[in-house]
PAKE-477248 format. One line per field, with one value per residue (C-alpha): x, y negated, z. Coordinates in nm, 4 decimals. Layout:
# PAKE-477248
c1 <- (X/...)
c2 <- (Y/...)
c3 <- (Z/...)
This chain:
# PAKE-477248
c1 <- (16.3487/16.3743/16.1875/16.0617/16.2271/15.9784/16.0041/16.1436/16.2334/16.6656/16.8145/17.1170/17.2188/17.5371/17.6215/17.6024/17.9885/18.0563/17.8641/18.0396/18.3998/18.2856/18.1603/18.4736/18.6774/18.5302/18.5555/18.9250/19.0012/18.8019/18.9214/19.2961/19.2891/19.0593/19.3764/19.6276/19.5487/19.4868/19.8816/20.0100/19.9139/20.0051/20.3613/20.3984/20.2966/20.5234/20.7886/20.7781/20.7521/21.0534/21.2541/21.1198/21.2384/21.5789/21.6319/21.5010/21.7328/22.0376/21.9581/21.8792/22.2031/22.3964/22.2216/22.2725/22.6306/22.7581/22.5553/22.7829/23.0387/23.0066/22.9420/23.2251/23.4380/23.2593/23.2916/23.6816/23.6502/23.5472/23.8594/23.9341/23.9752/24.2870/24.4194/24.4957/24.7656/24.9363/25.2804/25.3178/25.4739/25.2198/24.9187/25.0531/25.0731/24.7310/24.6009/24.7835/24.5989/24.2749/24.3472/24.4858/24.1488/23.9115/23.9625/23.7865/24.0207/24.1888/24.2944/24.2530/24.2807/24.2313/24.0626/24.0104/23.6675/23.7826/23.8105/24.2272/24.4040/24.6261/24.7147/24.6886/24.7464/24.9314/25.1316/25.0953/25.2996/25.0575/25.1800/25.0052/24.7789/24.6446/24.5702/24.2408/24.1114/24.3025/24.0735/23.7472/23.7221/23.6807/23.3739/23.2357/22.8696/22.8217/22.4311/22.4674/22.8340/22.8225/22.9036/22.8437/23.0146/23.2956/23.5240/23.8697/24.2224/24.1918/23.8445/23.6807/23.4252/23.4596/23.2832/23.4115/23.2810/23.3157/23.3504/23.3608/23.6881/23.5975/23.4420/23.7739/23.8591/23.7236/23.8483/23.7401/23.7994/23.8146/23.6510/23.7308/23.4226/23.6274/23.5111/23.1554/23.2495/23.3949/23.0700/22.8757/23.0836/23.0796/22.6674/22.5140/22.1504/22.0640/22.2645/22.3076/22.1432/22.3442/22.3393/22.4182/22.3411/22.2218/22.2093/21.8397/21.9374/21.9967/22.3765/22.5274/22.7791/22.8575/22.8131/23.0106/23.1061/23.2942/23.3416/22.9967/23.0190/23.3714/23.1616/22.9153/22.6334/22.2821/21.9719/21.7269/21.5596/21.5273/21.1546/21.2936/21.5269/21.2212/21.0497/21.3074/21.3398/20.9700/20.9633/21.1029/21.3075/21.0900/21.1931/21.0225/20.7308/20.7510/20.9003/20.9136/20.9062/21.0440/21.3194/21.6776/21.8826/21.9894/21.6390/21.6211/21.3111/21.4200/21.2699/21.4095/21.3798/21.5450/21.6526/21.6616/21.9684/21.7880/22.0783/22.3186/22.0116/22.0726/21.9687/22.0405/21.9051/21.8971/21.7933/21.7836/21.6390/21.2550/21.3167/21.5616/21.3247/21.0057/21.2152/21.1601/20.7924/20.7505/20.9359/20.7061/20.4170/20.5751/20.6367/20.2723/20.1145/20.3239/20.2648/19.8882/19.8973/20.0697/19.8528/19.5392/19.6687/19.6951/19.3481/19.1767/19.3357/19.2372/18.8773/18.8869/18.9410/18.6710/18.4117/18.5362/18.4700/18.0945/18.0066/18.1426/17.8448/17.6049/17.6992/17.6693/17.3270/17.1816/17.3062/17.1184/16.8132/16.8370/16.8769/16.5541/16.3833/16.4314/16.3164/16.6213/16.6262/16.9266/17.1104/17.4415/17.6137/17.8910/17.9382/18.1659/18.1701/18.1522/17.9179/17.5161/17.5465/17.6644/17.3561/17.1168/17.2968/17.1998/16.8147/16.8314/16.9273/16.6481/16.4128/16.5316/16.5036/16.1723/16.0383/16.1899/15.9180/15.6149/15.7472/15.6996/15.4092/15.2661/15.3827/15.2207/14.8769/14.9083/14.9482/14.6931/14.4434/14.5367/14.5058/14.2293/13.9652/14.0241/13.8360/13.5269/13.5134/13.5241/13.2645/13.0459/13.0795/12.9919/12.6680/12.6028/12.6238/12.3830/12.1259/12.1953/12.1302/11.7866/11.8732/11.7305/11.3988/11.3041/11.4215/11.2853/11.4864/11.5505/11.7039/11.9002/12.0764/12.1078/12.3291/12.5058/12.6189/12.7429/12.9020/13.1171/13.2260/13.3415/13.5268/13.6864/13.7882/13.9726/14.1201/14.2366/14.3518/14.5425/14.6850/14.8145/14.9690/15.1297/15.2783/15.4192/15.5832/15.7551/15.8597/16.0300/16.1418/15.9517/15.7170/15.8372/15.6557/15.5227/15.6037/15.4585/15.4499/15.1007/14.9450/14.8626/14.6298/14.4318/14.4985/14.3545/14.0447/13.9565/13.9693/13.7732/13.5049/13.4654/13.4830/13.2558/12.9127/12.9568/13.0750/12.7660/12.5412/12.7746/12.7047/13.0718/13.2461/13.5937/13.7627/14.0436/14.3672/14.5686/14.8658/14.8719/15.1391/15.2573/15.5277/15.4022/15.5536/15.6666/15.4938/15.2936/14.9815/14.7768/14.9529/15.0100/14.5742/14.5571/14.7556/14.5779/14.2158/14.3143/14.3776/14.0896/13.8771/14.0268/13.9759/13.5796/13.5888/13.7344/13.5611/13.2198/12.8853/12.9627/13.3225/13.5572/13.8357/14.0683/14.3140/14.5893/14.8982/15.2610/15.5624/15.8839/16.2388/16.2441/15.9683/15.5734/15.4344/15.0372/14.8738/14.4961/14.3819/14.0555/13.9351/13.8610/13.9198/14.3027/14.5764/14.7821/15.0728/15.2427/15.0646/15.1691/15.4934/15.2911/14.9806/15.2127/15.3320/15.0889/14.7681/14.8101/14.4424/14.3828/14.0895/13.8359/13.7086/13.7603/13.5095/13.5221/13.7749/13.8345/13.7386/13.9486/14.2661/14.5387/14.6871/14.5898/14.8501/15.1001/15.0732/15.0746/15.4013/15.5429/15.4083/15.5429/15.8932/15.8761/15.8858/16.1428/15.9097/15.7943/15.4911/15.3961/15.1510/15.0677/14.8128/14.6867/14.3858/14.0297/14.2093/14.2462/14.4867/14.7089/14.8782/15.1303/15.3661/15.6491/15.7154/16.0638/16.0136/16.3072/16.3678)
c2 <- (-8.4249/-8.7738/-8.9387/-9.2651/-9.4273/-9.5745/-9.8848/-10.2068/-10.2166/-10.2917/-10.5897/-10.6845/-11.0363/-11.2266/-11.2478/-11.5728/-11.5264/-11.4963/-11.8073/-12.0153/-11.8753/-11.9473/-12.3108/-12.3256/-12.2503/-12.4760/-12.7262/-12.7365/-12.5539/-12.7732/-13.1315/-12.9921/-12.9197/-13.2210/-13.4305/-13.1700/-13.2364/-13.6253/-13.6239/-13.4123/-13.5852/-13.9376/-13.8022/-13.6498/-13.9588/-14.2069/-13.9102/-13.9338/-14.2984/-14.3206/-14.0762/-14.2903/-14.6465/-14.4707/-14.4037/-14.7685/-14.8944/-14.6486/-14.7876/-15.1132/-15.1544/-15.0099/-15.2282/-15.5628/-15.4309/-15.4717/-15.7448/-15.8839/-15.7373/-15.8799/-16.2312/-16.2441/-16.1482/-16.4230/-16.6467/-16.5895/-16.6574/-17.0054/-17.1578/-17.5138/-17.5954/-17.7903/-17.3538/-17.3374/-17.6340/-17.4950/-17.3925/-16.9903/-16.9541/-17.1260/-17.0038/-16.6602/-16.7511/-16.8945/-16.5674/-16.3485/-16.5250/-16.4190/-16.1325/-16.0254/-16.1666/-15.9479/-15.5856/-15.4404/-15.6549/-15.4444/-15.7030/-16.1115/-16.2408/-16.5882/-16.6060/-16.8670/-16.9674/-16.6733/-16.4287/-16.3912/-16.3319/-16.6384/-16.5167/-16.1525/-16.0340/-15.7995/-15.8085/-15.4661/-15.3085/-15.0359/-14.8332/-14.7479/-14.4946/-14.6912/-14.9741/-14.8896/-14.8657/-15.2547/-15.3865/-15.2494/-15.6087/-15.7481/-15.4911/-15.5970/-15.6986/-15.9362/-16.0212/-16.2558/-16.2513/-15.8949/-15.6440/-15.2652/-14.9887/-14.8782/-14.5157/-14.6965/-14.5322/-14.1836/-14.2091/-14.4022/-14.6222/-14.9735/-15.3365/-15.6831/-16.0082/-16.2902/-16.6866/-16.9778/-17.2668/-17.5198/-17.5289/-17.3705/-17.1260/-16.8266/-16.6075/-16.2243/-15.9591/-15.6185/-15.4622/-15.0884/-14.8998/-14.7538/-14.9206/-14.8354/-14.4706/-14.5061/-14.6737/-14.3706/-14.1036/-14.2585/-14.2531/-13.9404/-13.8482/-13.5330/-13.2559/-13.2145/-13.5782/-13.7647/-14.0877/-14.2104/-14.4622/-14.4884/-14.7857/-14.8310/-14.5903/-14.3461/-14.2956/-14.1997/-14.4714/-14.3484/-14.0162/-13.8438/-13.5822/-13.8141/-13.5069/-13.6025/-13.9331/-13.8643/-13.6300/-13.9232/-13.7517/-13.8822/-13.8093/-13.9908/-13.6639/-13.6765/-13.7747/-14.0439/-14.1714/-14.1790/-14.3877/-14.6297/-14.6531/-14.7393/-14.9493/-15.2235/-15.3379/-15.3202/-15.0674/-14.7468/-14.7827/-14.3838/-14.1027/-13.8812/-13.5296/-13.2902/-13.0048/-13.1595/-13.0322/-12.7641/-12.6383/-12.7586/-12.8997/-13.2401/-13.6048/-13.9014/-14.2878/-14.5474/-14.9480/-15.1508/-15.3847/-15.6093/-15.8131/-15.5505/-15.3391/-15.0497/-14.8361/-14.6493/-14.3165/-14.1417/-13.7437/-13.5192/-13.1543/-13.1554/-12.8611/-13.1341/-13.3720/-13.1650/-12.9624/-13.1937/-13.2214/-12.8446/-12.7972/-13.1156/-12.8734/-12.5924/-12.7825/-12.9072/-12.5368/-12.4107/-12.6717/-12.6910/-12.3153/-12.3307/-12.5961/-12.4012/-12.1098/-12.2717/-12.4043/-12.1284/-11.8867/-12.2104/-12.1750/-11.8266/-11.8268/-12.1317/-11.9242/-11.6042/-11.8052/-11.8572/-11.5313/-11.3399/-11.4519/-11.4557/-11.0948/-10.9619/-11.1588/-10.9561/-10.6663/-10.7259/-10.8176/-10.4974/-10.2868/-10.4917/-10.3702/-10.0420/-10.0543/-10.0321/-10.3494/-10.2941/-10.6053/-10.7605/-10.9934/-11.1021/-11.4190/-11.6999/-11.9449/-12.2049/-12.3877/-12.3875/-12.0134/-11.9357/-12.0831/-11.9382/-11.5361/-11.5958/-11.6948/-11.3741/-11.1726/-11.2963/-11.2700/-10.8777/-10.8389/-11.0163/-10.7749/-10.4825/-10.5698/-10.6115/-10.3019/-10.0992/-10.2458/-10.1451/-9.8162/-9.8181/-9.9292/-9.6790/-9.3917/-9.5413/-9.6069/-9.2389/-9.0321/-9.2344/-9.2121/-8.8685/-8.7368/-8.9384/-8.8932/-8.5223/-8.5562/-8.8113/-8.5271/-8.2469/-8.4563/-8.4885/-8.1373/-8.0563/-8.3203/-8.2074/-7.8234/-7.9313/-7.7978/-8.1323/-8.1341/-8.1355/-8.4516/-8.5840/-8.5932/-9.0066/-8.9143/-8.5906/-8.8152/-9.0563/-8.8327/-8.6627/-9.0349/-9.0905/-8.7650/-8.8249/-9.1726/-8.9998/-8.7257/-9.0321/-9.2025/-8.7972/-8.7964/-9.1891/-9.1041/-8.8541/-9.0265/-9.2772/-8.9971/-8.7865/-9.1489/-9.2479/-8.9090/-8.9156/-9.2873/-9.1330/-8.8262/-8.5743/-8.4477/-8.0973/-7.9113/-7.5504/-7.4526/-7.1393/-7.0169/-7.1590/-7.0637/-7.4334/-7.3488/-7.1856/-7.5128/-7.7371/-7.5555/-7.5375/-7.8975/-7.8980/-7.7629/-7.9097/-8.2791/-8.0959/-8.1483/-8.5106/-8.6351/-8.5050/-8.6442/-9.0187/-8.9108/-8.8702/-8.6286/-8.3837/-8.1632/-7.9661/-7.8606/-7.6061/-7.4890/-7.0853/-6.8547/-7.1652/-7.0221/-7.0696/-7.3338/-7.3338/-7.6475/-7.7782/-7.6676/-7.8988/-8.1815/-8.1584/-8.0474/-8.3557/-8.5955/-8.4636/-8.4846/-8.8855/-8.9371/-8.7333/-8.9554/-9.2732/-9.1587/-9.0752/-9.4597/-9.6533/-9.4974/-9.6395/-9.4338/-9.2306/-9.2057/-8.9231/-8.8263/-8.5255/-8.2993/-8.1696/-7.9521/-7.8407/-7.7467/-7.9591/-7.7947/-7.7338/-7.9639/-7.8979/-8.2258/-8.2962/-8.5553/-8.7367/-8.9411/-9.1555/-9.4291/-9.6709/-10.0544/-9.9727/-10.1407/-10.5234/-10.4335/-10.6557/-10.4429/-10.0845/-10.0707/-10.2352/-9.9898/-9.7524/-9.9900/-9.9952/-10.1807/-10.3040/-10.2895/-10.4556/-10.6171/-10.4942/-10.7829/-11.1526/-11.1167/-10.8000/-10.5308/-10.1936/-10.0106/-9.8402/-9.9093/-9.9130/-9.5804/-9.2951/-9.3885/-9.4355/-9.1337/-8.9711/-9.1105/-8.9954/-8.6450/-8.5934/-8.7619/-8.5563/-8.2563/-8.3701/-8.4843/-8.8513/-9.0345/-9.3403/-9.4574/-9.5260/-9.7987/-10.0417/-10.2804/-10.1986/-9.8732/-9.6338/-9.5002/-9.1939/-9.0913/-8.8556/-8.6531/-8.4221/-8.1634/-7.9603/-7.5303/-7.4754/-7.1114)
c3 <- (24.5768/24.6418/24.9205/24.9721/25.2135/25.5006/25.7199/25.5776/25.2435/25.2991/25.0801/24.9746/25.1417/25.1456/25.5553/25.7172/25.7987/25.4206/25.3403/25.5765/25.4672/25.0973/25.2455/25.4290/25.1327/24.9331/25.1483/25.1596/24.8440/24.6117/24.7516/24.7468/24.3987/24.2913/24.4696/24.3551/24.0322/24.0526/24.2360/23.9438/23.6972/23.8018/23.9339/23.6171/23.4277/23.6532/23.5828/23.2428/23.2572/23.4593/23.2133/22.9384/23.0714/23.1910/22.8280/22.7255/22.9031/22.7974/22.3795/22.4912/22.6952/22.4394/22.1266/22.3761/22.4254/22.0228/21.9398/22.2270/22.0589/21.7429/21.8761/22.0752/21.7609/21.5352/21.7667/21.8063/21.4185/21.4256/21.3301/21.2975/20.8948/20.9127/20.9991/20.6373/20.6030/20.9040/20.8893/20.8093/21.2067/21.3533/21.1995/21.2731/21.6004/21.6046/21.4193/21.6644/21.9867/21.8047/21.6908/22.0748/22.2248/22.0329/22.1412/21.7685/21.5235/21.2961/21.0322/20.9897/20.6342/20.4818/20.1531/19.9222/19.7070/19.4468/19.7263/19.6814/19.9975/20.1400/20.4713/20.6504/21.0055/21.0960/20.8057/20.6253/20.3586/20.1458/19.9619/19.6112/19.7280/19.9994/19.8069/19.7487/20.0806/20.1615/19.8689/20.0252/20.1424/19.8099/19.7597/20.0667/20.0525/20.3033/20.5027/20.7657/20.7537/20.8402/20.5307/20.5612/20.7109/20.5374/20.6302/20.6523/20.7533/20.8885/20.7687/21.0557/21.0470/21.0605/20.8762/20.8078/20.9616/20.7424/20.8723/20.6563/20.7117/20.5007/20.1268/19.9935/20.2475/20.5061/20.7551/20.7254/21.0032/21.0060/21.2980/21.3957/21.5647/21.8564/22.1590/21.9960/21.9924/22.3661/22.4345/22.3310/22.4085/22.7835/22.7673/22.9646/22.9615/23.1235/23.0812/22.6993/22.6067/22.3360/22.1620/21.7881/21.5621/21.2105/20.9676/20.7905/20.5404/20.7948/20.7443/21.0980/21.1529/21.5244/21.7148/21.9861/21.7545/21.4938/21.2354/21.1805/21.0620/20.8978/20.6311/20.5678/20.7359/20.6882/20.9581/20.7179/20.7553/21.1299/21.2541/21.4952/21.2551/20.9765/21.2302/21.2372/20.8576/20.8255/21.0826/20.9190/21.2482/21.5203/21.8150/21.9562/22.1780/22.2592/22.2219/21.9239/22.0337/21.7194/21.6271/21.5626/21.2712/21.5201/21.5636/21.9473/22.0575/22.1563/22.2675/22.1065/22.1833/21.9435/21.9569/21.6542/21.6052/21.3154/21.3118/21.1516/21.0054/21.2543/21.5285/21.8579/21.8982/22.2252/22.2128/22.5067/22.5051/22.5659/22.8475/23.0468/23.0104/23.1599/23.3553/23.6720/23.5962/23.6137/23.8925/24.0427/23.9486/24.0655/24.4053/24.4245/24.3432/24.6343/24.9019/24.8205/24.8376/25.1441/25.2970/25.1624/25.3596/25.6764/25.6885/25.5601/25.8382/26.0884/25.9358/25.9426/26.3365/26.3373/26.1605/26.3948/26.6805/26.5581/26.3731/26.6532/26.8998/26.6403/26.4954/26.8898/26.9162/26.5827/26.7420/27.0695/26.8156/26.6084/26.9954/27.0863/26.8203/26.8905/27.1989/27.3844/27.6383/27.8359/27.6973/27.7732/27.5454/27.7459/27.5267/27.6884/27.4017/27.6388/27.4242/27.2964/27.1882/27.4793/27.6150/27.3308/27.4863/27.7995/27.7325/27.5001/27.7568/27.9980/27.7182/27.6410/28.0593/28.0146/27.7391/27.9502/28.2243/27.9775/27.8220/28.1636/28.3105/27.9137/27.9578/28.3238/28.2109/27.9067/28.1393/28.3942/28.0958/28.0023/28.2977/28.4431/28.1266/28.0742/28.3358/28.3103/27.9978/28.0388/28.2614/28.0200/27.7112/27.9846/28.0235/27.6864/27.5875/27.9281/27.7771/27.4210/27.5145/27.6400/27.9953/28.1462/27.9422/27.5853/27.4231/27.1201/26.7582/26.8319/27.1543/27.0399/26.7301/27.0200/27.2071/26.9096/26.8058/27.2045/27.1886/26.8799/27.0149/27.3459/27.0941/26.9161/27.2652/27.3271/27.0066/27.0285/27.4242/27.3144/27.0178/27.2673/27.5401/27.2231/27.0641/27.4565/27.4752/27.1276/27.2022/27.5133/27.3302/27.5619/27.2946/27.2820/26.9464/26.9590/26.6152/26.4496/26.0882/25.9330/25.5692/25.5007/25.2323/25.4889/25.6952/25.4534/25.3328/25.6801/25.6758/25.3633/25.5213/25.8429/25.6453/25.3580/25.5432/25.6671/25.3091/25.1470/25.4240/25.3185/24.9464/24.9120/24.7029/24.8589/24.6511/24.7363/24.4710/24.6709/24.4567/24.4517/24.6716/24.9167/25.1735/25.5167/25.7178/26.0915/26.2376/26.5776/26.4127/26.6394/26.5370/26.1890/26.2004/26.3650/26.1219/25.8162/26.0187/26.0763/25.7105/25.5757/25.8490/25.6896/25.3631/25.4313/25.6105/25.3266/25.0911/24.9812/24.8771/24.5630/24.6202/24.5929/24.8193/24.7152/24.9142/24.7294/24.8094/24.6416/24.6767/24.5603/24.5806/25.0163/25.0615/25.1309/24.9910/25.1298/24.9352/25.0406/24.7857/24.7761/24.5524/24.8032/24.7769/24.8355/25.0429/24.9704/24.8818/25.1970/25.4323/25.3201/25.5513/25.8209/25.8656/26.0298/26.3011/26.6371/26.6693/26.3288/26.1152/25.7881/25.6425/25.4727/25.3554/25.4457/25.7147/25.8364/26.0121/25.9987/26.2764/26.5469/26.7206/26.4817/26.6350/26.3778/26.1578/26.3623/26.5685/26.1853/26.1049/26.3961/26.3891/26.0538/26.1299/26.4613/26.2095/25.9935/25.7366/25.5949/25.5463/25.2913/25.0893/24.7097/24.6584/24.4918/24.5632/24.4114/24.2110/24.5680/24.8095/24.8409/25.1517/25.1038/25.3938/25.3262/25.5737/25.5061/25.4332/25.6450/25.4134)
């Protein structure tokens, strides 16, 4: 059977220490990832800036490094014109100093207007099958005095620079591509980063691994190298981030030498290059954790320090409102609550003396209107019995009205004795097995006469073969006279008020139901407190002291049972009280 629970109605609410912790939190957590973030991403923005000028600088170096190149070498071919008429021995002297000056001269030859070959340093004897590869020159397709790459002996690469003498006559140089291929097999970028270069047709014309460019490869298909192609000259403003012809995710950066139509491409391995930035993340998640810890565990002993007090202050509250007064706190916070413990601990020694001299005056109010009144109802029944001369029918109703008021002061005397002695715990019940149906048509009757003189309507619904119960049958008579009584009160001329009985599962379950004006709903809890009464209407109060239903509830509870109510205003009341079989 389930029970309605009386009292305060419990709610779920988020404790004060858990809202400061979540404040607390959020106070530090919030700000440390708002900057966390902010950090993160301009470190890894200057990171990848940094990474990105490092490698600017590798292809521009490099590009700045054979354009050098290749003026130096045209420069060291600016020959005087009279170089032709020289004497054989002294223009091969002149050719040798030249020749010994620029470190990429493979061959120095004279030409004439038709392109035939006057003069050649170092001499060379070819034989027939290499006679092809000495006449390359007289292919070559020269742009700016520069002509393309050819594959020359033992297939590596070199070009021919080209200088005019005089109208008849010009000097062309051979230039090997071996300091170009020292140059890039000396450049290091990261751990696996390489560098090459490409002409604008995307032929690879140097690479670290020269079997490459020995087999004429071509990286036209490349994304970076595509860039360059359609870029008609201009360099790389950022990187292009693709899958090499190995399928490894790389980032590549290239220079344009417009000059010679070429271009330097740096690629590195995209995991090298964000490598540092994770592990920059990586550092910045732990250290903000780790900072995060620390102040939470200093807030945590912060918000100790303050819910610790206020948890033992509740405590003293919730002790208070049980009645027990004997408070000690024994906080030393050394600050306001420290202060706000010690007034609650006067106030609780405070309450502890109103409390006693309450209890005093109860049991003086008690013990010293019980016997006058005794001796005012004695009177009444002497006067009402005629025994001091006949009185007339005014009179006798006179008397019959003082007499029930000096019954009601008994009843509400005794209320207040039996409520002091269950507060203390001294009630002591006199249980005995009771038929309650017989109970509560006996309670039928006696409330049977004065509803019909009220034109009121009781009705009684017993249900048949009830076990009998062992209860204080004074008391329980008592509880269920108080809400028949309030029932008859509240109930205006016409109404009807019905007692009803029945058993559920080990419970006896008593209902009195009337259909009165009915109850707020904020106020059923409190009618069971003390000296509480609710309005009738705006103007006007219920009558009596506000102890009937208190000294109900804690008959019934002194029983093991419960007592609420089920109401609703202008549709009627029903209180109900369980009271356990105990088979």
């Amino acid at each position: 059977m389930k029970i309605p629970i009386s009292g305060k109605l419990l709610a779920t609410k988020l404790s004060i220490r858990y809202k400061v912790l979540v404040l607390f939190a959020a106070a530090i957590v919030l700000p440390a990832v708002f900057f966390g973030i902010i950090i993160t991403s301009i470190s890894r923005q200057t990171l990848r800036d940094s990474i990105f000028y490092r490698q600017e600088e590798i292809v521009s170096r490099l590009a700045d490094r054979i354009n050098a190149q290749l003026d130096l070498h045209l420069k060291l071919l600016s020959l005087k014109s009279d170089i032709v008429s020289l004497p054989e021995a002294q223009k091969t002297k002149y050719i040798k100093n030249i020749f010994d000056k620029g470190n990429a001269f493979s061959e120095i030859a004279i030409l004439d207007s038709k392109g035939k070959e006057q003069f050649r340093y170092p001499k060379v004897s070819l034989k027939k099958k290499d006679k092809r590869k000495s006449d390359s020159i007289k292919s070559a397709v020269f742009k700016n005095n520069v002509s393309q790459v050819f594959l020359s002996d033992k297939d590596n690469p070199s070009m021919f620079i080209k200088t005019p003498i005089s109208n008849k006559n010009s000097i062309v140089a051979k230039l090997d591509f071996k300091q170009i291929l020292a140059w890039i097999n000396e450049i290091k970028i990261g751990e696996s980063g390489l560098a090459f270069i490409v002409d604008k047709k995307g032929n690879l014309i140097a690479h670290r691994e020269i079997e490459r460019v020995q087999v004429r490869s071509n990286f036209a298909n490349l994304p970076v190298v595509k860039d360059f192609i359609n870029s008609k000259g201009s360099s790389a403003k950022k990187w292009r981030e693709y899958y090499d012809e190995r399928n490894q995710k790389v980032v590549a950066l290239y220079k344009s030498i417009p000059r010679l139509g070429w271009a330097v491409v740096t690629q590195i391995p995209s995991k090298e290059v964000y490598e540092p930035i994770t592990n920059m993340y990586n550092s910045i998640i732990v250290w903000t954790a780790f900072w995060i810890i620390i102040f939470l565990f200093i807030g945590l002993s912060f918000v100790k320090r303050i819910i610790d007090p206020l948890t033992l202050l509740r405590s003293g509250a919730e002790k208070i409102s049980k009645g027990n007064l004997d408070i000690k706190l024994n906080i030393r916070t050394g600050d306001e609550i420290e202060d706000l413990a010690r007034n609650f601990e006067t106030m609780a020694g405070e309450l502890k003396k109103l409390e006693i001299m309450k209890e005093d005056l109860i049991r003086m109010i008690i013990h010293d209107l019980k016997s006058p009144l005794t001796g005012i109802m004695g009177s009444l029944d002497y006067m009402r019995d005629g025994l001091s001369g006949e009185l007339s029918p005014d009179q006798k109703d006179m008397i019959d009205l003082a007499k029930r008021s000096s019954e009601n002061m008994v009843v509400m005397i005794q209320n207040l004795l039996d409520i002091a002695k269950m507060e203390e715990g001294k009630l002591e019940l006199k249980k005995e097995k009771v038929n309650v149906r017989e109970l509560l048509q006996s309670r039928h009757k006696e409330f049977s006469l004065q509803t019909l003189n009220e034109q009121k309507e009781i009705s009684i619904n017993v249900q048949e073969d009830l076990p009998e119960i062992e209860i204080e049958k004074n008391l329980i008579e008592r509880v269920i006279n108080n809400l028949i009584n309030n029932a008859i009160k509240h109930t205006s001329s016409g109404g009807k008020i019905e007692i009803s009985a029945e058993r559920e599962e080990d419970f006896l379950k008593i209902t009195i139901s009337d259909n009165g004006p009915g109850i707020p709903k904020e106020f059923k809890e409190k009618i069971f407190e003390k000296f509480v009464q609710l309005e009738r209407q705006k103007s006007q109060l219920r009558t009596g002291a506000g102890l009937g239903l208190t000294f109900c509830k804690m008959a019934v509870e002194a029983h093991g049972g419960t007592i609420w109510v089920e109401s609703e205003q202008d549709k009627g009341s029903s209180f109900i009280l369980t009271l356990p079989l105990n088979l």
